[in-house]
Every structure is written in C-alpha cells, then in structure tokens.
N, C-alpha and C positions, 0 to 999 in steps of 0.2 A: 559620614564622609561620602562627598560625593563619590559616582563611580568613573573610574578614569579607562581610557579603552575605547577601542572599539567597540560598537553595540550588536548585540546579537543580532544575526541576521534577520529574524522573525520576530519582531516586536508585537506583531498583529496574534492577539491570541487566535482570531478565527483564524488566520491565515495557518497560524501550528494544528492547532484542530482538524483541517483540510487536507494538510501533508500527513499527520499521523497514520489513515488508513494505508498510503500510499507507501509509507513505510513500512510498516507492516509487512504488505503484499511483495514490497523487496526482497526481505528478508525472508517471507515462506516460498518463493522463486526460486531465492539462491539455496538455502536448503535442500531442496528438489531435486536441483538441477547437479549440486554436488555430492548428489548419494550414487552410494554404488550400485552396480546395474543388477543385485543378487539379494538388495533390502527391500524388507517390506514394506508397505506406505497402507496407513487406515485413513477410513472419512467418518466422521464424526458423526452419526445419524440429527440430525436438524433438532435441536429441542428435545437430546435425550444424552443418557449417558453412552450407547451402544457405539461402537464401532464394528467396520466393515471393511474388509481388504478390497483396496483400490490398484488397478494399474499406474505404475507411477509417472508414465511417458505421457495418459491420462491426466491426470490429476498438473503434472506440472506443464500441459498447454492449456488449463481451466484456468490455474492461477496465471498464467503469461496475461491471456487473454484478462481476466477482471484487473490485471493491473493496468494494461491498455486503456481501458475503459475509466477506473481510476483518473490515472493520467488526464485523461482526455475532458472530464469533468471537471477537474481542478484546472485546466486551462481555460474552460470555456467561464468559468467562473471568474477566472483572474484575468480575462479580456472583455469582458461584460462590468467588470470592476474599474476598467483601467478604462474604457468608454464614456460611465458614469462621471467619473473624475473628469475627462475631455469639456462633457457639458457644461 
C-alpha cells in the first residue's frame, strides 16, 4: 500500500546522517545545562574505559562550543549543496 501523508522531513539519508551528530550534542548541552549546580560531571579518558572529574560549567561551554561548530559545518555543507544545484 502506498504511503499516504506527509513525507518526512529528511528523505536525504546523508542529509539524516549530517544532523544526527548535531543531535547528539543537543541533547549532551541540555543535559549539562540542567544538572544541578552540587553534581558531579566525568570525561571519558579518549580510547579508554577511565573516567576523570570534570568541571561542569567547563565541560558544558566545550560542548556549546563543538555544537556551534557542528552547526556551522552542516550549514556550510547545505549552502555549498544548494549552490551546486543553482549550476
């Protein structure tokens, strides 16, 4: 049966692909950002099991910041994409 409806937003697999990091970095942002000011925050040592206590007012302008940055990539991608199309 066909499917009747509106179509998902994102039909473009890359395009899902592209936002999923971006996602992501919402969601460990607002986590962050809603912990109270008396909890602990670890960081994951890079390519190991070890964690490490972090500041957490630290830790969530790291993660603001890489979403910015995020952000900013998937734009330059999707105006670079939308230029190619123009040609």
């Amino acid at each position: 049966m066909p499917r009747r409806g509106p179509k998902p937003p994102f039909t473009d697999k890359g395009r899902r692909l592209r936002l999923c990091p971006i996602k992501e970095q919402k969601i460990v942002v607002d986590e962050l950002s809603n912990l109270k000011k008396n909890r602990k925050v670890y960081r994951q040592q890079q390519n190991s099991n070890i964690f490490f206590l972090a500041d957490r007012t630290e830790m969530l302008s790291e993660n603001k910041n890489i979403l910015d940055e995020l952000k900013k990539e998937y734009q330059e991608i999707e105006n670079s994409e939308k230029t190619k199309v123009k040609k």
